[in-house]
C-alpha positions as CSV (number, residue, x, y, z in Angstrom):
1,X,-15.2,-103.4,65.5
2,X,-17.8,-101.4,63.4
3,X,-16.0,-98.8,61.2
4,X,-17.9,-96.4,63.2
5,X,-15.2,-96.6,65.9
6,X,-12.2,-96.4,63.8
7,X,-13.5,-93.2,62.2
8,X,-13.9,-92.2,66.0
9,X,-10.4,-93.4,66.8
10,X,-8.9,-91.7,63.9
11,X,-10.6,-88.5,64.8
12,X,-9.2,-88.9,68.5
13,X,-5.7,-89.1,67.7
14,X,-6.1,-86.0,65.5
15,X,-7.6,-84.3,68.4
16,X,-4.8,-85.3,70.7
17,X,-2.2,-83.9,68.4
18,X,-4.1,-80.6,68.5
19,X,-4.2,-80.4,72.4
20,X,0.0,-81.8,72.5
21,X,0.4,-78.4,70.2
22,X,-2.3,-76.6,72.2
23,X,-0.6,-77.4,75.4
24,X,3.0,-76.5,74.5
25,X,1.7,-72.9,73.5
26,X,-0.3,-72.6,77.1
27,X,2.7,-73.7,78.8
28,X,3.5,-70.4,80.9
29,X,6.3,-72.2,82.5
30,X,8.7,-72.0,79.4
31,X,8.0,-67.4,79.4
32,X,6.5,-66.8,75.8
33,X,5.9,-69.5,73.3
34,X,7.5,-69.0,69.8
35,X,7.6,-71.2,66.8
36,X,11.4,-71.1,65.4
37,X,12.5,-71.7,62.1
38,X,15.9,-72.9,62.2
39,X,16.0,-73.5,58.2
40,X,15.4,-69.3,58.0
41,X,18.0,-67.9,60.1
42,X,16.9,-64.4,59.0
43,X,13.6,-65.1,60.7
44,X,14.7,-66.8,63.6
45,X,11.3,-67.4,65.5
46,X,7.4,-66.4,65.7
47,X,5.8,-65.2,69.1
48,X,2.6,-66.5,69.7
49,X,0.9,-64.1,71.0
50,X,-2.0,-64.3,74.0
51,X,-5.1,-63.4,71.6
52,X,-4.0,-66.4,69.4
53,X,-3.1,-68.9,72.2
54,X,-7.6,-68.3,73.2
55,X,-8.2,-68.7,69.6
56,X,-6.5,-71.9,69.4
57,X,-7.9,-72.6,72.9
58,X,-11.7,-71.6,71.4
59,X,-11.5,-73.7,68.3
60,X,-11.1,-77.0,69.9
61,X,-14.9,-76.7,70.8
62,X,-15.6,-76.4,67.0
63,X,-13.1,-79.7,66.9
64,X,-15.1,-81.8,70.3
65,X,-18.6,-81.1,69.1
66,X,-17.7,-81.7,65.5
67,X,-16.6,-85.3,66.9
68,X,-19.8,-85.8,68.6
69,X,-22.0,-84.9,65.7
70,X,-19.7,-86.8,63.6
71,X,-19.9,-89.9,65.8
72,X,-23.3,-90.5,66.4
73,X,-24.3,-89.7,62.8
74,X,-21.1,-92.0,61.7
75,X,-22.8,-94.9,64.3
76,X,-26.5,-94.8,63.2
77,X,-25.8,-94.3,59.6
78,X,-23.7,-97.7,59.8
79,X,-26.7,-99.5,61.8
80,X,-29.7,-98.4,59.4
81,X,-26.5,-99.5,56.5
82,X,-26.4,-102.7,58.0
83,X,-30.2,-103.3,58.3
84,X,-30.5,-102.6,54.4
85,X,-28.0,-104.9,53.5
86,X,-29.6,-107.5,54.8
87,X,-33.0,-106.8,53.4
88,X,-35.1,-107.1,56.7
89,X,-38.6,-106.7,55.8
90,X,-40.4,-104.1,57.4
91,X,-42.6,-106.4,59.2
92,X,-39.8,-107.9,60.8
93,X,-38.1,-104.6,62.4
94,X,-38.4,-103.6,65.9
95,X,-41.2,-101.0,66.2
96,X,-38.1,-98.0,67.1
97,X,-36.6,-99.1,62.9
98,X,-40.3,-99.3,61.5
99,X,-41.3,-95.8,62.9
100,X,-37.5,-94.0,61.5
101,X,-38.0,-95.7,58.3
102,X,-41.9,-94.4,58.2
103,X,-41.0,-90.9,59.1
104,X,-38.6,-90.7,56.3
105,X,-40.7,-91.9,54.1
106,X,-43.2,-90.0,54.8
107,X,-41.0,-86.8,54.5
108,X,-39.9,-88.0,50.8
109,X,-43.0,-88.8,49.5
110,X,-45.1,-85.6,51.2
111,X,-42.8,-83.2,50.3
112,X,-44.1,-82.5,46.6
113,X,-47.5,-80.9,46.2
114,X,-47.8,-82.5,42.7
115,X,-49.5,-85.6,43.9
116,X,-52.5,-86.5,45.5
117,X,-52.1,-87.8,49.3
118,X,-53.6,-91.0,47.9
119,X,-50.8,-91.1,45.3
120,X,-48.0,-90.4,47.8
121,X,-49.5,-92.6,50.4
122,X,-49.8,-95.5,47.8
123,X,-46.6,-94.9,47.5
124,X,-45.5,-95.7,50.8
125,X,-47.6,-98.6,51.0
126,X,-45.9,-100.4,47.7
127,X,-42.6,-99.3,49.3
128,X,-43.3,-101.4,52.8
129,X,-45.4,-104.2,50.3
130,X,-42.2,-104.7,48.3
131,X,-39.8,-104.9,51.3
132,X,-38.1,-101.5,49.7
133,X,-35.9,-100.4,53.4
134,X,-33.8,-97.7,52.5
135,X,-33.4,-95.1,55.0
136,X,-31.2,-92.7,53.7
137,X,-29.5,-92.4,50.6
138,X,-27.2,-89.2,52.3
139,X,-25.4,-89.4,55.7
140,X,-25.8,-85.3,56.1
141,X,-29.7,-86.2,55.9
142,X,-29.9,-87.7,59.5
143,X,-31.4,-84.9,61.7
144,X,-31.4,-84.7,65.3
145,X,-34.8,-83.0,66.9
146,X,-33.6,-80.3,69.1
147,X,-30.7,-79.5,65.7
148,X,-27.5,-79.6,68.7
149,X,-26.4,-82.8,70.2
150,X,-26.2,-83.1,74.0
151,X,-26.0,-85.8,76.4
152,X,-29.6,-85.4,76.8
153,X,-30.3,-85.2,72.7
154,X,-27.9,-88.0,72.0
155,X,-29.9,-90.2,75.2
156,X,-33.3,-89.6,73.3
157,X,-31.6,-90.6,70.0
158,X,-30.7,-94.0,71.2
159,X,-34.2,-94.6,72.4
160,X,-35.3,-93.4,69.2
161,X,-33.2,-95.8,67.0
162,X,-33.5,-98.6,69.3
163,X,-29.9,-98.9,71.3
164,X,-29.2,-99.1,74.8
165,X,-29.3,-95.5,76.3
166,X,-25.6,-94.8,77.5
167,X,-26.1,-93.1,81.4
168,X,-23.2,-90.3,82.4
169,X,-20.7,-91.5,84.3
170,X,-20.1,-88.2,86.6
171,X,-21.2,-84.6,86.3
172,X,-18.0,-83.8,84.5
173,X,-19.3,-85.3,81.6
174,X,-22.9,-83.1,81.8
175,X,-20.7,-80.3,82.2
176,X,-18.3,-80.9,79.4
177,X,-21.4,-81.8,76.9
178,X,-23.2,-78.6,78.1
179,X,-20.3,-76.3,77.5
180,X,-19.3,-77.4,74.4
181,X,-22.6,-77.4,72.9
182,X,-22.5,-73.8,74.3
183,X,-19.5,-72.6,73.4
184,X,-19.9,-73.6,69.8
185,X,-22.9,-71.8,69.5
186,X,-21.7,-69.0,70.3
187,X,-18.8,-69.2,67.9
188,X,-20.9,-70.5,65.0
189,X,-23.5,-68.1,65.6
190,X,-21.1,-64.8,66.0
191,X,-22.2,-64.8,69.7
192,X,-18.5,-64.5,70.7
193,X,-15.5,-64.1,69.2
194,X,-13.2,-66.7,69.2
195,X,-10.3,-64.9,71.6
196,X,-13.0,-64.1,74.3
197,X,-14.6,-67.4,74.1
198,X,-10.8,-69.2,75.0
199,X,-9.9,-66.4,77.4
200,X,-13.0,-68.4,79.7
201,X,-11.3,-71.6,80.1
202,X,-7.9,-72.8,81.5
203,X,-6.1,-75.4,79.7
204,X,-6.9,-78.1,82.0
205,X,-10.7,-77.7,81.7
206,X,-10.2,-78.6,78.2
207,X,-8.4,-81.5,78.3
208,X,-11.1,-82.5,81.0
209,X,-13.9,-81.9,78.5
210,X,-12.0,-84.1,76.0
211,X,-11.3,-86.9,77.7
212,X,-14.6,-87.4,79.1
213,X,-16.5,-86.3,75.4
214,X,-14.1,-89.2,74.3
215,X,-15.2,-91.5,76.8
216,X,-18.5,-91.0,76.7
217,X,-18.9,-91.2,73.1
218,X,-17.1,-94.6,73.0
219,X,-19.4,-96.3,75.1
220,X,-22.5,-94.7,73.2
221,X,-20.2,-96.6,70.0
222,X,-20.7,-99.9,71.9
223,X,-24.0,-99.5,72.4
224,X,-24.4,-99.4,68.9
225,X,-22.2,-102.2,67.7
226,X,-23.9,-104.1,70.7
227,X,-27.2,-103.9,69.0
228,X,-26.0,-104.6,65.7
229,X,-23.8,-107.4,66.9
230,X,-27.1,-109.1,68.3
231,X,-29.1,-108.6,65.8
232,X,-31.4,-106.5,68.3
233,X,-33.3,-104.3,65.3
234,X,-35.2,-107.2,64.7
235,X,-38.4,-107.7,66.7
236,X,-38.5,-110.3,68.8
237,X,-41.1,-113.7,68.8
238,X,-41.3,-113.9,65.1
239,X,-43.4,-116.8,63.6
Protein backbone atom coordinates (compact mmCIF):
# COMPACT_ATOMS: atom_id res chain seq x y z
CA UNK A 1 0.00 0.00 0.00
CA UNK A 2 1.62 3.37 -0.97
CA UNK A 3 1.70 5.73 2.10
CA UNK A 4 -0.51 7.84 0.05
CA UNK A 5 -3.48 5.75 1.19
CA UNK A 6 -2.63 5.49 4.79
CA UNK A 7 -2.37 9.30 5.02
CA UNK A 8 -5.91 9.02 3.21
CA UNK A 9 -7.06 6.39 5.79
CA UNK A 10 -5.89 8.37 8.65
CA UNK A 11 -7.63 11.35 7.43
CA UNK A 12 -10.99 9.33 6.99
CA UNK A 13 -11.20 8.14 10.40
CA UNK A 14 -10.69 11.65 11.61
CA UNK A 15 -13.38 12.70 9.45
CA UNK A 16 -15.75 10.02 10.67
CA UNK A 17 -15.20 11.03 14.24
CA UNK A 18 -16.26 14.60 13.22
CA UNK A 19 -19.54 13.48 11.54
CA UNK A 20 -20.29 10.69 14.88
CA UNK A 21 -19.99 14.21 17.00
CA UNK A 22 -21.71 16.12 14.10
CA UNK A 23 -24.51 13.71 14.09
CA UNK A 24 -25.20 13.44 17.78
CA UNK A 25 -25.65 17.45 17.87
CA UNK A 26 -28.19 17.18 14.62
CA UNK A 27 -30.01 14.51 16.38
CA UNK A 28 -33.50 16.35 16.85
CA UNK A 29 -34.94 13.25 18.22
CA UNK A 30 -33.17 13.58 21.73
CA UNK A 31 -35.02 17.84 22.02
CA UNK A 32 -31.83 20.07 22.41
CA UNK A 33 -28.25 18.87 22.33
CA UNK A 34 -26.05 19.86 25.37
CA UNK A 35 -22.61 18.96 26.24
CA UNK A 36 -22.58 18.08 30.22
CA UNK A 37 -19.83 18.28 32.40
CA UNK A 38 -20.34 15.97 35.14
CA UNK A 39 -16.79 16.84 36.82
CA UNK A 40 -18.35 20.68 37.31
CA UNK A 41 -21.56 20.26 39.01
CA UNK A 42 -21.87 24.06 39.15
CA UNK A 43 -22.02 24.04 35.37
CA UNK A 44 -23.95 21.21 34.75
CA UNK A 45 -24.32 21.34 30.87
CA UNK A 46 -23.82 23.50 27.56
CA UNK A 47 -26.76 24.04 24.99
CA UNK A 48 -25.63 23.86 21.66
CA UNK A 49 -27.31 26.16 20.03
CA UNK A 50 -28.90 26.01 16.24
CA UNK A 51 -26.45 28.74 14.68
CA UNK A 52 -23.56 26.53 15.95
CA UNK A 53 -24.97 23.10 15.07
CA UNK A 54 -24.75 24.88 10.79
CA UNK A 55 -21.39 25.99 11.61
CA UNK A 56 -20.25 22.73 12.59
CA UNK A 57 -22.45 21.38 9.74
CA UNK A 58 -20.53 24.18 7.26
CA UNK A 59 -17.04 23.38 8.23
CA UNK A 60 -16.98 19.80 7.22
CA UNK A 61 -16.78 21.14 3.58
CA UNK A 62 -13.52 22.94 4.64
CA UNK A 63 -12.69 19.26 6.17
CA UNK A 64 -13.91 16.97 2.60
CA UNK A 65 -12.25 19.27 0.13
CA UNK A 66 -9.22 19.64 2.31
CA UNK A 67 -9.09 15.71 1.99
CA UNK A 68 -9.36 15.85 -1.67
CA UNK A 69 -6.58 18.42 -2.21
CA UNK A 70 -4.63 16.63 0.31
CA UNK A 71 -5.09 13.32 -1.42
CA UNK A 72 -4.33 13.86 -4.82
CA UNK A 73 -1.32 16.10 -4.03
CA UNK A 74 -0.27 13.38 -1.23
CA UNK A 75 -0.60 10.59 -4.44
CA UNK A 76 1.35 12.39 -7.16
CA UNK A 77 3.91 13.77 -4.98
CA UNK A 78 4.67 10.01 -3.87
CA UNK A 79 4.68 8.86 -7.80
CA UNK A 80 7.06 11.76 -9.16
CA UNK A 81 9.11 10.66 -5.31
CA UNK A 82 9.26 7.30 -6.51
CA UNK A 83 10.39 8.09 -10.11
CA UNK A 84 13.49 10.09 -8.57
CA UNK A 85 14.57 7.48 -6.50
CA UNK A 86 15.05 5.36 -9.02
CA UNK A 87 16.92 7.70 -11.26
CA UNK A 88 14.98 7.12 -14.55
CA UNK A 89 16.52 9.03 -17.22
CA UNK A 90 14.52 11.47 -18.98
CA UNK A 91 14.70 9.63 -22.09
CA UNK A 92 13.25 6.82 -20.67
CA UNK A 93 9.90 8.53 -19.11
CA UNK A 94 6.60 8.27 -20.63
CA UNK A 95 6.00 11.51 -22.70
CA UNK A 96 2.96 12.58 -19.75
CA UNK A 97 6.51 12.48 -16.87
CA UNK A 98 8.89 14.14 -19.56
CA UNK A 99 6.40 17.07 -20.37
CA UNK A 100 5.58 17.73 -15.96
CA UNK A 101 9.27 17.60 -15.45
CA UNK A 102 9.85 20.15 -18.55
CA UNK A 103 7.24 22.53 -17.37
CA UNK A 104 8.79 22.77 -14.11
CA UNK A 105 11.86 23.22 -15.26
CA UNK A 106 11.12 25.53 -17.31
CA UNK A 107 9.25 27.66 -14.61
CA UNK A 108 12.57 27.47 -12.32
CA UNK A 109 14.92 28.36 -14.62
CA UNK A 110 12.62 31.32 -16.52
CA UNK A 111 11.71 32.87 -13.66
CA UNK A 112 14.83 35.22 -13.10
CA UNK A 113 15.49 37.94 -15.50
CA UNK A 114 19.24 37.86 -14.65
CA UNK A 115 20.14 35.40 -17.34
CA UNK A 116 20.05 35.18 -20.80
CA UNK A 117 17.34 32.68 -22.34
CA UNK A 118 20.41 30.93 -23.76
CA UNK A 119 21.81 30.63 -20.21
CA UNK A 120 18.60 29.37 -18.67
CA UNK A 121 17.85 27.14 -21.54
CA UNK A 122 21.49 25.61 -21.31
CA UNK A 123 20.50 25.14 -18.26
CA UNK A 124 17.77 22.89 -18.79
CA UNK A 125 19.57 21.04 -21.40
CA UNK A 126 22.65 20.01 -18.85
CA UNK A 127 19.79 19.16 -16.40
CA UNK A 128 17.99 16.48 -19.01
CA UNK A 129 22.05 15.67 -20.34
CA UNK A 130 22.94 14.71 -16.73
CA UNK A 131 19.87 12.65 -15.92
CA UNK A 132 19.13 15.51 -13.08
CA UNK A 133 14.94 14.39 -12.50
CA UNK A 134 13.81 16.27 -9.67
CA UNK A 135 10.39 17.46 -9.89
CA UNK A 136 9.72 19.18 -6.91
CA UNK A 137 11.67 19.90 -3.94
CA UNK A 138 8.11 21.15 -2.00
CA UNK A 139 4.81 19.22 -1.85
CA UNK A 140 2.76 22.78 -1.58
CA UNK A 141 4.47 23.52 -5.08
CA UNK A 142 2.17 21.07 -7.15
CA UNK A 143 -0.47 23.30 -8.74
CA UNK A 144 -3.64 22.19 -10.28
CA UNK A 145 -4.73 24.38 -13.65
CA UNK A 146 -8.22 25.56 -12.88
CA UNK A 147 -6.53 26.30 -8.72
CA UNK A 148 -9.98 24.05 -7.23
CA UNK A 149 -10.12 20.36 -7.55
CA UNK A 150 -13.16 18.74 -9.03
CA UNK A 151 -14.02 15.52 -10.50
CA UNK A 152 -13.51 17.07 -13.76
CA UNK A 153 -9.95 18.87 -12.59
CA UNK A 154 -8.77 15.76 -10.75
CA UNK A 155 -9.87 13.54 -14.31
CA UNK A 156 -7.48 15.95 -16.42
CA UNK A 157 -4.85 15.58 -13.67
CA UNK A 158 -4.49 11.91 -14.12
CA UNK A 159 -4.17 12.25 -17.83
CA UNK A 160 -1.73 14.85 -17.20
CA UNK A 161 0.57 12.73 -14.86
CA UNK A 162 0.00 9.65 -16.77
CA UNK A 163 -2.64 7.32 -14.49
CA UNK A 164 -5.68 5.73 -15.36
CA UNK A 165 -8.57 8.39 -15.42
CA UNK A 166 -10.92 7.20 -12.48
CA UNK A 167 -14.83 7.55 -14.18
CA UNK A 168 -17.84 8.54 -11.51
CA UNK A 169 -19.65 5.96 -10.37
CA UNK A 170 -23.25 7.80 -10.12
CA UNK A 171 -24.32 11.41 -10.20
CA UNK A 172 -24.12 11.54 -6.43
CA UNK A 173 -20.60 11.64 -6.67
CA UNK A 174 -20.65 14.86 -9.47
CA UNK A 175 -22.98 16.27 -7.11
CA UNK A 176 -21.06 15.90 -3.91
CA UNK A 177 -17.63 17.06 -5.79
CA UNK A 178 -19.55 20.09 -7.25
CA UNK A 179 -20.94 21.21 -3.93
CA UNK A 180 -18.16 20.96 -1.94
CA UNK A 181 -15.90 22.68 -4.27
CA UNK A 182 -18.75 25.24 -3.95
CA UNK A 183 -19.40 25.52 -0.74
CA UNK A 184 -15.84 26.00 0.21
CA UNK A 185 -15.53 28.80 -1.93
CA UNK A 186 -17.82 30.49 -0.53
CA UNK A 187 -16.58 30.08 2.95
CA UNK A 188 -12.92 30.76 2.09
CA UNK A 189 -13.79 33.54 0.01
CA UNK A 190 -16.35 35.39 2.64
CA UNK A 191 -19.14 34.54 0.15
CA UNK A 192 -21.13 33.09 3.01
CA UNK A 193 -20.99 32.86 6.43
CA UNK A 194 -20.53 29.69 7.88
CA UNK A 195 -24.14 29.37 9.78
CA UNK A 196 -26.01 30.19 6.44
CA UNK A 197 -23.85 27.94 4.40
CA UNK A 198 -24.89 24.69 6.94
CA UNK A 199 -28.49 25.98 7.30
CA UNK A 200 -28.60 24.63 3.21
CA UNK A 201 -27.95 21.09 3.86
CA UNK A 202 -29.59 18.29 6.01
CA UNK A 203 -27.45 15.94 7.83
CA UNK A 204 -27.93 13.21 5.59
CA UNK A 205 -26.66 15.02 2.50
CA UNK A 206 -23.53 15.26 4.18
CA UNK A 207 -22.77 12.04 5.08
CA UNK A 208 -23.77 11.24 1.41
CA UNK A 209 -21.18 13.67 0.13
CA UNK A 210 -18.60 11.94 2.42
CA UNK A 211 -18.93 8.65 1.73
CA UNK A 212 -18.95 8.98 -1.92
CA UNK A 213 -15.74 11.89 -1.83
CA UNK A 214 -14.25 8.90 0.24
CA UNK A 215 -14.99 6.41 -2.31
CA UNK A 216 -14.07 8.12 -5.09
CA UNK A 217 -10.88 9.34 -3.90
CA UNK A 218 -9.74 5.74 -3.05
CA UNK A 219 -10.08 4.40 -6.32
CA UNK A 220 -8.31 7.57 -7.96
CA UNK A 221 -5.41 6.15 -4.90
CA UNK A 222 -5.41 2.86 -6.85
CA UNK A 223 -4.99 4.26 -9.91
CA UNK A 224 -2.01 5.71 -8.79
CA UNK A 225 -0.38 2.91 -6.91
CA UNK A 226 -1.47 0.81 -10.09
CA UNK A 227 0.83 2.84 -12.17
CA UNK A 228 3.49 2.90 -9.84
CA UNK A 229 3.16 -0.82 -9.01
CA UNK A 230 3.77 -1.51 -12.88
CA UNK A 231 6.23 0.49 -13.45
CA UNK A 232 3.85 2.41 -16.11
CA UNK A 233 5.86 5.97 -16.06
CA UNK A 234 8.26 4.42 -18.12
CA UNK A 235 7.80 4.47 -21.88
CA UNK A 236 7.26 1.50 -23.45
CA UNK A 237 9.58 -0.47 -26.35
CA UNK A 238 12.79 0.69 -25.02
CA UNK A 239 15.99 -0.50 -26.86
Amino acid sequence: MIDALNDFNDTKNEINKYFDFLEKVNDLSIGIPHIHYPINPSIPSYRIEEDVSKILKANAFLMLYNLIEATIKNGIWELLTKIEREEIPYQNLKVELKNIWLDRKLQIEFKTKDDTIVKQLYKVIESVLNDNLLFYTDKRKIKFESGNLSVSTIQETAKRYGFNVVDISHNEEEEAFKNIKKERNNLAHGDRTFSSCGNNYAFDDLKMYKQRVFDYLERVLQSIEALMNTRGYIKQNLH
